[in-house]
N, C-alpha and C positions, 0 to 999 in steps of 0.2 A: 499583761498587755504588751503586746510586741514591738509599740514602738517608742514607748516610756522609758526604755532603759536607754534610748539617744539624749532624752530631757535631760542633760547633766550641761554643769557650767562650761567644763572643758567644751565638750561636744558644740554648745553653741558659741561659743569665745570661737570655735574656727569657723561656724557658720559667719561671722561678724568678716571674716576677710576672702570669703567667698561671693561672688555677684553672679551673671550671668555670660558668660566665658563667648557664648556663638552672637548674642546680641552684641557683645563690646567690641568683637572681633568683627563684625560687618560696620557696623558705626565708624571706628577708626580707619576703617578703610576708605568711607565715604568723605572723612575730615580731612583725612592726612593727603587724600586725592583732589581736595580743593570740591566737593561733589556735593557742598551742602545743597544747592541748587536739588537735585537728583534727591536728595534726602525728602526733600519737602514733594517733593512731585511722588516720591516712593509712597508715603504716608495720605496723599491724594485718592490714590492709584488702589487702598487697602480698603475700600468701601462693600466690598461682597467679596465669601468665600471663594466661591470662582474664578478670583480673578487672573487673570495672565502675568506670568513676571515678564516683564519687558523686557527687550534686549538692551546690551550696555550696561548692565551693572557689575559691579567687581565682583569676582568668584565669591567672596566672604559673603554679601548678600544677597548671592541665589543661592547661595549653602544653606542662609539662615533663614531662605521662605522655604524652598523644601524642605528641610527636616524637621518644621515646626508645624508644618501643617496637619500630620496626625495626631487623633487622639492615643494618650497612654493603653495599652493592650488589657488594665485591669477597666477602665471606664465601662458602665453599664450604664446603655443605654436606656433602659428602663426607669430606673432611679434618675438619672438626669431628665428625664422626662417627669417623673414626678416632682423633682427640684422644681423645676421651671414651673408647675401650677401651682406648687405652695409657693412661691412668688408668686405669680398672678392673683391669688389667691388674697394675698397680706399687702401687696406692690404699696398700697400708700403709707400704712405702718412702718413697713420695714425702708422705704425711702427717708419717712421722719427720722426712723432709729438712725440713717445713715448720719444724719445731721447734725441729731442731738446727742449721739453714742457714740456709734463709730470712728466718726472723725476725731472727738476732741478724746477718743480714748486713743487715739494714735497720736497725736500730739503731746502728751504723758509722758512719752516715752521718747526722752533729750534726746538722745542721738538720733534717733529717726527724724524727729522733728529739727534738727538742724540743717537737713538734706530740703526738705521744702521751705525754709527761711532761706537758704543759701541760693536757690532756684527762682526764690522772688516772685513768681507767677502765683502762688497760690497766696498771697499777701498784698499785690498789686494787682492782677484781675482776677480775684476770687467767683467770678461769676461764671466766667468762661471756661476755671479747672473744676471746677465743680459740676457745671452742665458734663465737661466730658468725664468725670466719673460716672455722674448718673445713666452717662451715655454707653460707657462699657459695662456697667452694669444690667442694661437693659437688654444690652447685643449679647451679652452672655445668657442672660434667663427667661431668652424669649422663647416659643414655639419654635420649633425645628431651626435653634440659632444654630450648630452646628452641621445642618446638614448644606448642600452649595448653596443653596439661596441664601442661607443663612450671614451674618454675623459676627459670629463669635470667634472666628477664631482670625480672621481679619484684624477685631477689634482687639480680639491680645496680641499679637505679633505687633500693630501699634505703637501698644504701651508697653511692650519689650524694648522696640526701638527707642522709647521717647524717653523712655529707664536707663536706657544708657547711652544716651545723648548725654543725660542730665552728669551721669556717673564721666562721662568724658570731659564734658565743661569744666565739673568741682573739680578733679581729678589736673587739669590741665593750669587750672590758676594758684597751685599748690597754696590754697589758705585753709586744705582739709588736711586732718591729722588722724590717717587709717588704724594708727596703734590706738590711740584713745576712744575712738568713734569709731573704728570698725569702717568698711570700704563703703562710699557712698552707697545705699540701695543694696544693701547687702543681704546674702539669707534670710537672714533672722528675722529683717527687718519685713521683709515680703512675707515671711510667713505672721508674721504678727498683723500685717496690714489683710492679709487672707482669710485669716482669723473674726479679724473686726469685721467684714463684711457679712460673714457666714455666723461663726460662733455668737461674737457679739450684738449684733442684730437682733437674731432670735432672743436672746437673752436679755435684749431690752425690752421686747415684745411680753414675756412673760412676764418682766418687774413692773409692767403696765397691766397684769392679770389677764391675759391672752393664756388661753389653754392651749400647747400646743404638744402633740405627741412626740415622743423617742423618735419614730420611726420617721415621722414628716420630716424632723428637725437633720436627720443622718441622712437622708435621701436630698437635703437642701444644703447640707455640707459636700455629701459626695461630690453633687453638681460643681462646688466650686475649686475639690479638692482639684476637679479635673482641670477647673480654668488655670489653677494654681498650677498644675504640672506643667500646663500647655505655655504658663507663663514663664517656667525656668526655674521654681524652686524645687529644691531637692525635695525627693518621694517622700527622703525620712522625715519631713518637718511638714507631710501633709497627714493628719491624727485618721485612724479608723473608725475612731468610736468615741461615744460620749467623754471616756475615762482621758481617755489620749488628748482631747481640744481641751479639755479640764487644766488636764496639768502640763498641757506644751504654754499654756496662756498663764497659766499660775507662775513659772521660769520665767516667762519676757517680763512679764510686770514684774518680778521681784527685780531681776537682772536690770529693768532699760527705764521702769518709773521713778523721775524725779522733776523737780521744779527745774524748768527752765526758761529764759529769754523769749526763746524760740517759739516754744510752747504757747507761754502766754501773748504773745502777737498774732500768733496762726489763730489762736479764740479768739483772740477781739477782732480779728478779721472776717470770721465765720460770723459769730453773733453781729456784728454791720451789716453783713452781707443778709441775715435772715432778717433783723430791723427793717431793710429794703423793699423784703419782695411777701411779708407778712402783713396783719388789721398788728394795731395796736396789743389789742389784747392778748394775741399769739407772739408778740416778741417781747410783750411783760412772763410769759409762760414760761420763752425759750429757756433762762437761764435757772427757772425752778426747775425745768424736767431736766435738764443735762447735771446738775446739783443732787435731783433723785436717782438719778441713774447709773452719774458716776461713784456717789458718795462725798461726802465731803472734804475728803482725804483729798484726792485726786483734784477734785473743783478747786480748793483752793491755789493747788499746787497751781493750776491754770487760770485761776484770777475770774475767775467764773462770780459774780455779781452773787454778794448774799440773798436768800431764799425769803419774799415776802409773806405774810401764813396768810393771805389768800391766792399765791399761787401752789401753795401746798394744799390747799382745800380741794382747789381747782385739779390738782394731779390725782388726790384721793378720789373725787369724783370721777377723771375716768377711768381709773383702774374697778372702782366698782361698775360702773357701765359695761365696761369689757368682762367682767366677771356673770351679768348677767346675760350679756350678751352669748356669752360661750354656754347657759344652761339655756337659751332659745328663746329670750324674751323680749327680746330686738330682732328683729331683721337687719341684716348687714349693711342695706343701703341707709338705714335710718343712724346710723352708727355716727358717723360725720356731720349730721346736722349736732345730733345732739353734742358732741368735740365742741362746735363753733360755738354751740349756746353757753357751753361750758366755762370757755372761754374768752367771753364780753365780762 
């Protein structure tokens, strides 16, 4: 596998002091110019592929809308089209998986999770960073989010910008320690949050008995390997193949999984947040499914609420519904009634 032999600790120890060189370079420009104003009107202004770069900006960022607006030369279009309907396809699953999986398997991971304790937003309005994940998620895997009408690549230049915004704040109020933690929003840390979206998603999808094939599963990573590229992470830390997201996510979790502060605040943040906007019975759920899914290694490590055994029952039930489901004995739209019933 051709790009397994980068998965070594060296190799990502200098991923860790590596960020986004054109986003950090138009940002500093905008700060150091007194231009936050223009910052915010920039980030306005990025709502459609199409859009026009306005005149008056610093060379650094009309440098970093044009050269960011293509797609990488190996992206197939095909596959990203296919990405996009297995989304549409899974979109409420694979949204739960973001919430119950995704996230709080990124938070596992101390150094990453010290960069969004230190940013504050995702702990003090968790509703509004969270809308806008779900938001750039959507603008990336919707119908023709890349072509002008589109989205997508709008919505990552964005969060290029707003990545190292974040990297120029920590960075500027020196209480961040690059040798220990690696540069705020660093390689590694992109690639492993790239990862949880695409890899681990799916993969929480299946530990819920979702049958899903090799090929759906590689044509719904492609899709994002490409958001990934368009985002600024290095080629080599985007995997080709089953083997390669295997064991590029087996190195971060060895490397970047441990209990920490940070970690455990960003959960009890999420889990409020899902208390909120769930019935009762789905936020007695929450903390048995992210408990199944993460294991209990990790939940604890993140202070994740012990598992009641009737929310265990409750998870065994719809893993088997999803199992029947997949040989044809549900109807898909019937799928979500029977979830809620599940879960009273």
């Amino acid at each position: 596998m051709r790009k397994i032999r980068y998965y070594t600790n060296q190799f990502l120890s200098g991923m860790r002091q590596q960020t986004d060189p054109l986003a950090d370079r138009a940002v500093k420009a905008l700060y150091d110019n007194r231009e936050s104003l223009h910052f915010r009107k920039l980030l306005a202004i990025l709502n459609q592929n199409d859009y026009e770069i306005p005149s008056g900006l610093s060379p650094e960022v009309v440098e970093f809308l044009k050269r960011t607006r293509d797609l990488p030369s190996w992206a197939d279009l095909h596959r990203m089209g296919k990405g996009a309907k297995f989304f549409a396809r899974h979109a409420p699953n694979l949204m739960s998986m973001l919430g119950l999986f995704s996230l709080p398997y990124c938070y596992a991971a101390a150094h990453g999770a010290r960069v969004l304790y230190f940013s504050e937003r995702l702990r003090n309005d968790p509703d509004k960073r969270l809308a806008e994940t779900g938001q750039y998620i959507f603008d990336v895997t919707s119908k023709n989010a890349f072509s002008s009408q589109g989205k997508a690549i709008c919505s990552i230049q964005k969060v290029r910008l707003m990545h190292a915004a974040v990297r120029y704040h920590i960075q500027k109020s020196r209480q961040w320690n690059n040798g220990t933690w690696g540069k705020p929003i660093n390689q590694e840390d992109m690639a492993g949050t790239n990862l949880a979206i695409s890899l681990i998603a799916t993969r929480g999808l299946r530990k819920m008995g979702m049958r899903l094939s090799y090929n759906e599963v590689m044509d719904y990573m492609h899709l994002w390997n490409v958001a990934g590229c368009m985002m600024g992470i290095d080629e080599r830390l985007l995997p080709d193949t089953g083997k390669e997201a295997f064991m590029l996510d087996k190195m971060i979790v060895t490397r970047q999984f441990e209990s920490s502060e940070a970690g455990r605040i960003l959960t009890a943040s999420l889990l409020k947040y899902m208390t909120q906007q769930t019935t009762d019975a789905m936020t007695r759920l929450a903390p048995a499914c992210m408990r199944f899914l993460l294991g209990d290694k990790v939940a604890d490590s993140l202070a994740i609420p012990k598992t009641e055994t009737g929310g265990n029952i409750t998870i065994n039930g719809i893993r088997v519904l999803n199992m029947i489901c997949n040989m044809g004995g549900y109807r898909e739209k019937n799928r979500y009634r029977i979830y809620a019933r599940l879960g009273q």
